[in-house]
DOFI-215570 format. One record per atom (N, C-alpha, C): residue number from 1; chain; atom name; z negated, y negated, x negated. Coordinates in nm, 3 decimals, padded with zeros to 5 digits. Each point is the difference from the previous one (the first is absolute). Layout:
BEGIN
(NUM "A" "CA" (Z Y X))
...
END
This chain:
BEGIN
(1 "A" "N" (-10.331 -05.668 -06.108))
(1 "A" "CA" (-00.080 00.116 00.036))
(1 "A" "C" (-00.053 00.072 -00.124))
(2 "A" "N" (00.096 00.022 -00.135))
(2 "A" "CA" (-00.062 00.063 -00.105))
(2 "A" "C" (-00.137 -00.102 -00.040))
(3 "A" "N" (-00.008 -00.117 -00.016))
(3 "A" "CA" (-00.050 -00.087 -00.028))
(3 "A" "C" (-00.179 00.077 00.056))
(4 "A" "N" (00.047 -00.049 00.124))
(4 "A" "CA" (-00.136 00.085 00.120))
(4 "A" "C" (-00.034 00.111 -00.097))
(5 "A" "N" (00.076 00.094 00.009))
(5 "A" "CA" (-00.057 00.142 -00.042))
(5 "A" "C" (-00.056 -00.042 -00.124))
(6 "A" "N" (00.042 -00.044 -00.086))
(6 "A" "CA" (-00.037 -00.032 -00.159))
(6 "A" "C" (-00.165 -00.047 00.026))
(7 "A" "N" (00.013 -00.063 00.080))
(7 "A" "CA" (-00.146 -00.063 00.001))
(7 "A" "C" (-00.084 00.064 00.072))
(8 "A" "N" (00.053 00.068 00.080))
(8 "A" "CA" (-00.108 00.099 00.098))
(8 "A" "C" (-00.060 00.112 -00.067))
(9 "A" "N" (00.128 00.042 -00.132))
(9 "A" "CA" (-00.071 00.132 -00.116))
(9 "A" "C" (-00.112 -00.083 -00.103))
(10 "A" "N" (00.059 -00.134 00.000))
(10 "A" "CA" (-00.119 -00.029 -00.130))
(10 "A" "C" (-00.097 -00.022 00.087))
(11 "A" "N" (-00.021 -00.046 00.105))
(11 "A" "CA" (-00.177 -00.030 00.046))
(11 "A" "C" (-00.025 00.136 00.038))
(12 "A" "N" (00.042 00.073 00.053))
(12 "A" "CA" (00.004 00.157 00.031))
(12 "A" "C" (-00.110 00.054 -00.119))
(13 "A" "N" (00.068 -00.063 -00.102))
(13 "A" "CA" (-00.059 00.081 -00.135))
(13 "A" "C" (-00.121 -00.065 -00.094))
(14 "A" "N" (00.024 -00.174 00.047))
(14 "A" "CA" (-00.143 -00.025 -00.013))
(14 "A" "C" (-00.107 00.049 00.055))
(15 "A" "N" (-00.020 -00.011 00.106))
(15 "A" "CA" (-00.088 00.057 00.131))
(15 "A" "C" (-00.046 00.156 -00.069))
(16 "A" "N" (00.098 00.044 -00.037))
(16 "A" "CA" (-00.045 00.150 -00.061))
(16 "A" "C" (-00.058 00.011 -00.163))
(17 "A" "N" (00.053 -00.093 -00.074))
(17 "A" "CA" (-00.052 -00.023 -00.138))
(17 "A" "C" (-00.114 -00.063 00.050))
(18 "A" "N" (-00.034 -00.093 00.091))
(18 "A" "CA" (-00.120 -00.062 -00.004))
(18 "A" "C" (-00.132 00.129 00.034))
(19 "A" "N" (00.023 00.061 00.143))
(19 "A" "CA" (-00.111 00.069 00.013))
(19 "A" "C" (00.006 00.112 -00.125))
(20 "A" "N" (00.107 00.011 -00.097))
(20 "A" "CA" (-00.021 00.101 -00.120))
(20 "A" "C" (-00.110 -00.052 -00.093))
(21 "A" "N" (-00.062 -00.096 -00.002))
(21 "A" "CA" (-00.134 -00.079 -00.153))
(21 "A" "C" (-00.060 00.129 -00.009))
(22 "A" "N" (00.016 00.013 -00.151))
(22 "A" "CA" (-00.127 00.070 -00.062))
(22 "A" "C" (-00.108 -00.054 -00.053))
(23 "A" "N" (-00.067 -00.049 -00.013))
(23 "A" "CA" (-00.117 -00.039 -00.069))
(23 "A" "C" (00.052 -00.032 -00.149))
(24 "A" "N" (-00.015 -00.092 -00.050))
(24 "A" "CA" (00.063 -00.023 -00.197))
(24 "A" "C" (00.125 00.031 -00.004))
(25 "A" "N" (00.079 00.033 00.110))
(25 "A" "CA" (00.146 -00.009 -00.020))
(25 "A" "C" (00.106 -00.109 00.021))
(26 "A" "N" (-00.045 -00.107 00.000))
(26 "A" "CA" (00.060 -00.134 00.017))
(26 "A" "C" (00.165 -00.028 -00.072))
(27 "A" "N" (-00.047 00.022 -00.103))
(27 "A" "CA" (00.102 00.004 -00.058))
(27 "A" "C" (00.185 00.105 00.068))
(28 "A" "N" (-00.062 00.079 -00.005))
(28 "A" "CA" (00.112 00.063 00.069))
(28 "A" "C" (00.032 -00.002 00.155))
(29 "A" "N" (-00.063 -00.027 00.064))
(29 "A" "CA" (-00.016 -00.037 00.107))
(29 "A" "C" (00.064 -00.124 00.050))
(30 "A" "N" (-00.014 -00.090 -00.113))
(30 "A" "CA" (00.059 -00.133 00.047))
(30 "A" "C" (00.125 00.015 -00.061))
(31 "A" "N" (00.084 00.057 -00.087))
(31 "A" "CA" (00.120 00.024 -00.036))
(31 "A" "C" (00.101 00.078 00.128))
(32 "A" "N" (-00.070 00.094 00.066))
(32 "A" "CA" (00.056 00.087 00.086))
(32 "A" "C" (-00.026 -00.110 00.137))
(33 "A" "N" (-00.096 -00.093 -00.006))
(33 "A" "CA" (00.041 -00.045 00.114))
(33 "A" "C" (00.134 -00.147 -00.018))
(34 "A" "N" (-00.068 -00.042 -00.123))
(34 "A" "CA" (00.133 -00.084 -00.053))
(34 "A" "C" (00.124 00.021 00.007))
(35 "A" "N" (00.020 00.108 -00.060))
(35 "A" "CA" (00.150 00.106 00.004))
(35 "A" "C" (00.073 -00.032 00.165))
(36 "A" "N" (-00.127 00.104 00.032))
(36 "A" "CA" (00.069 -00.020 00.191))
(36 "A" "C" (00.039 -00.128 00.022))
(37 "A" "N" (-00.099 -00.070 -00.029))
(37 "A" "CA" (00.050 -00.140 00.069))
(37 "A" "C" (00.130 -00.072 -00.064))
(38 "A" "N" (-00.004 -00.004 -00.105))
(38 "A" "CA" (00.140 -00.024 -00.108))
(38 "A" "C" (00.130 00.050 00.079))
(39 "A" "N" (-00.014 00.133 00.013))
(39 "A" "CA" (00.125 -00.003 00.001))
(39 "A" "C" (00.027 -00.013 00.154))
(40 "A" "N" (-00.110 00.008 00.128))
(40 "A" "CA" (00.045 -00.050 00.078))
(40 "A" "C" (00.049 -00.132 -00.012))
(41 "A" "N" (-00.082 -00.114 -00.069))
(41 "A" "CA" (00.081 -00.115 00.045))
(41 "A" "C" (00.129 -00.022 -00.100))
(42 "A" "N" (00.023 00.068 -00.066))
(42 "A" "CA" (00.106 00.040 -00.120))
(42 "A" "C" (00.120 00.057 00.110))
(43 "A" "N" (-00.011 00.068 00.063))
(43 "A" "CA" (00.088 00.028 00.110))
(43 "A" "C" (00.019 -00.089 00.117))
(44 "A" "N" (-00.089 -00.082 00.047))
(44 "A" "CA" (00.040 -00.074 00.084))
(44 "A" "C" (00.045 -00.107 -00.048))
(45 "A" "N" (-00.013 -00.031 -00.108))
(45 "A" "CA" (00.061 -00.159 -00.068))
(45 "A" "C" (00.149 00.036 -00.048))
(46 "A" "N" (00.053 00.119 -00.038))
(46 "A" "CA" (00.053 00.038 -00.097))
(46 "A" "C" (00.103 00.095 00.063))
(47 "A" "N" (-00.014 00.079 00.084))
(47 "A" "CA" (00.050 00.093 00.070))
(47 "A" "C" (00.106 00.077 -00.080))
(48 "A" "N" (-00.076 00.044 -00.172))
(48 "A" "CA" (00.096 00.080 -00.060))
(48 "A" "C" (-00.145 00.113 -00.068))
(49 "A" "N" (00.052 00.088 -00.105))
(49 "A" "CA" (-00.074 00.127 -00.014))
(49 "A" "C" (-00.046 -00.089 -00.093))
(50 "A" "N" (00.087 -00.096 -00.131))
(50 "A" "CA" (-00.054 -00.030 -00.091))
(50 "A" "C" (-00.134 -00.119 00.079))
(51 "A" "N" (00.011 -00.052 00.051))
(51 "A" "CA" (-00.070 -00.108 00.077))
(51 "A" "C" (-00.141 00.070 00.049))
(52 "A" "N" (00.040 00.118 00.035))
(52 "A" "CA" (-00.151 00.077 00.021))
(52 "A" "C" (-00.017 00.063 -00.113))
(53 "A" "N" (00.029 00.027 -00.108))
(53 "A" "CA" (-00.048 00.050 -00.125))
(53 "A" "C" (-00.090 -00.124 -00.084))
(54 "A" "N" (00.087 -00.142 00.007))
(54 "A" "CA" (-00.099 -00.081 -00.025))
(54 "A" "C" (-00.137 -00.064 00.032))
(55 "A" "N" (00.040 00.016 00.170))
(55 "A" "CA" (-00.147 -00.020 00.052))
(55 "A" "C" (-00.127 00.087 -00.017))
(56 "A" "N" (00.085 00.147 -00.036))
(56 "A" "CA" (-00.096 00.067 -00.008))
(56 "A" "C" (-00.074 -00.013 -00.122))
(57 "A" "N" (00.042 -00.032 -00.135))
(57 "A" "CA" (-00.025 -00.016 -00.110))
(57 "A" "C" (-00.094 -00.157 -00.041))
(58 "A" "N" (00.052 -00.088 00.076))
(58 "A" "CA" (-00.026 -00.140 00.012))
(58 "A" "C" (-00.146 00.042 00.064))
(59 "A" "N" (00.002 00.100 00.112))
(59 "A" "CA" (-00.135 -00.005 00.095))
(59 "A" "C" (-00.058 00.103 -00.099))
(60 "A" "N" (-00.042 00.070 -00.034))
(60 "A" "CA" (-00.068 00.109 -00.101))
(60 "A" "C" (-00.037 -00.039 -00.077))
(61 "A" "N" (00.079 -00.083 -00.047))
(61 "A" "CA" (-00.074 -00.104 -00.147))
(61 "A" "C" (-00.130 -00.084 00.020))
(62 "A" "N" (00.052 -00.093 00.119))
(62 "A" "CA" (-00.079 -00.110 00.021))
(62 "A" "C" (-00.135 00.111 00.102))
(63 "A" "N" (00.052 00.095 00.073))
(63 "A" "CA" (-00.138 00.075 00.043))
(63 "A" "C" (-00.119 00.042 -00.073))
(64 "A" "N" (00.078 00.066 -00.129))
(64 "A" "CA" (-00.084 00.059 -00.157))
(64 "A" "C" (-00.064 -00.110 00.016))
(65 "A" "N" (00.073 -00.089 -00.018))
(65 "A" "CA" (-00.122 -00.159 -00.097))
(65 "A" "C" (-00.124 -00.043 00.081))
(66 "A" "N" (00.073 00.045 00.091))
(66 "A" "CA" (-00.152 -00.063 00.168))
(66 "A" "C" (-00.080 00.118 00.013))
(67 "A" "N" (00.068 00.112 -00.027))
(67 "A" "CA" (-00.098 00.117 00.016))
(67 "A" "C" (-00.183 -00.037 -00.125))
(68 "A" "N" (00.123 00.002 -00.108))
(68 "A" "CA" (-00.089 00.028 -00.154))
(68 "A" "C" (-00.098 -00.187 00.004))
(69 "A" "N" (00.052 -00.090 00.062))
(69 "A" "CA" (-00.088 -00.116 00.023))
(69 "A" "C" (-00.083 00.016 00.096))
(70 "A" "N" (-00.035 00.023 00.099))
(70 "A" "CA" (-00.047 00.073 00.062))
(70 "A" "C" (-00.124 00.139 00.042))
(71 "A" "N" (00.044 00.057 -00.121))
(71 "A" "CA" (-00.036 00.129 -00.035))
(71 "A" "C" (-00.196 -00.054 -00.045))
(72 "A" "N" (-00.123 00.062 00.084))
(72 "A" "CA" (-00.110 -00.046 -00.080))
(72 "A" "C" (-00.071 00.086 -00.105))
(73 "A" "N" (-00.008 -00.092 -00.059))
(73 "A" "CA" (-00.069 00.045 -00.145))
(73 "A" "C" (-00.155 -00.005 00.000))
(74 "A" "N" (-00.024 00.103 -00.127))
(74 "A" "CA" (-00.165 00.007 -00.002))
(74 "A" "C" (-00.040 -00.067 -00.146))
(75 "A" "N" (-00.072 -00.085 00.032))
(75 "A" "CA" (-00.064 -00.047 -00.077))
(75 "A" "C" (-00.151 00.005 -00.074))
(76 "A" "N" (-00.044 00.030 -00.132))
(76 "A" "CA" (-00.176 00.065 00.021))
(76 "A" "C" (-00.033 -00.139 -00.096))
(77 "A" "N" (-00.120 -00.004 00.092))
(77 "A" "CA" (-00.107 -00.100 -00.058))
(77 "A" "C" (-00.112 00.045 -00.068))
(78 "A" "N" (-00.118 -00.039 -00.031))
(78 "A" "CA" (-00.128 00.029 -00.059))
(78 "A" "C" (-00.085 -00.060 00.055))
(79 "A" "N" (-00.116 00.072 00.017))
(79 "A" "CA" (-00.074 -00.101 00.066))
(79 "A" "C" (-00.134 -00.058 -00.080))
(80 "A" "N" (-00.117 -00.044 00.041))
(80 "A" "CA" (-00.055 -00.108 -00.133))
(80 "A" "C" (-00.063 00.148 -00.039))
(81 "A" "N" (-00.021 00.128 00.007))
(81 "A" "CA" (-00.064 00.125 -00.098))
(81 "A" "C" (00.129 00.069 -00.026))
(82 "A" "N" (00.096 -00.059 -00.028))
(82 "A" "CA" (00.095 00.098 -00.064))
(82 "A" "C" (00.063 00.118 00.023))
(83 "A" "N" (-00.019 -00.016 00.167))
(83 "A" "CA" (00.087 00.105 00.067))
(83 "A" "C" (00.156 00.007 00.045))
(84 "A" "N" (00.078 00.020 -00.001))
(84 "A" "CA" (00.128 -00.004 00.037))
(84 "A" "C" (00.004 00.021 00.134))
(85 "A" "N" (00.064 -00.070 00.099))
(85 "A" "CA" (00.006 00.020 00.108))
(85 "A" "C" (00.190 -00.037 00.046))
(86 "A" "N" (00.017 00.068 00.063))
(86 "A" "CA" (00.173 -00.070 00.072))
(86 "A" "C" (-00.008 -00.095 00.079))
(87 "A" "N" (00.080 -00.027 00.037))
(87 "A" "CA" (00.115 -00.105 00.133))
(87 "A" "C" (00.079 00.002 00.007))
(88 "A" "N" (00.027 -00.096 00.115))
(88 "A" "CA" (00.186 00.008 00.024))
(88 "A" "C" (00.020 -00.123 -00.041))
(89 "A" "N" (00.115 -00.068 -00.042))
(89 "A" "CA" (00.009 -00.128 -00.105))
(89 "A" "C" (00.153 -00.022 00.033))
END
């Protein structure tokens, strides 16, 4: 039954980190949803505090990295009169 609950707070809290996106906030965004998810399955595999401290850390990490890969960048070109213009790249 703890197992259940463990997993019912982390999707609980995806669902709520997800409709949270800010616009260019990827990065943190995907840590906080990483986190959640970490240490839910950190608790259901593990069913100790340290076990959800790792998932949570294990998931935050690897969220950062997907956030910031992820994350789009602007890129400026020129065009053939020497104007600078942006994109997304």
């Amino acid at each position: 039954m703890k197992k259940l609950a463990a997993v019912a707070v982390a999707l609980t809290g995806l669902v709520v980190a997800g409709c949270n996106h800010m616009p260019g906030d990827r990065v943190a965004t995907g840590a906080l949803v990483g986190g959640l998810a970490g240490a839910g399955v950190g608790q259901a595999v593990a069913g100790t505090t340290a076990g959800t401290i790792a998932g949570a850390a294990i998931g935050a990490g690897a969220g950062t990295m997907i956030g910031a890969a992820s994350e789009r960048r602007v890129c400026t070109a020129y065009d053939e009169y020497g104007r600078p213009y942006e994109y997304y790249c």
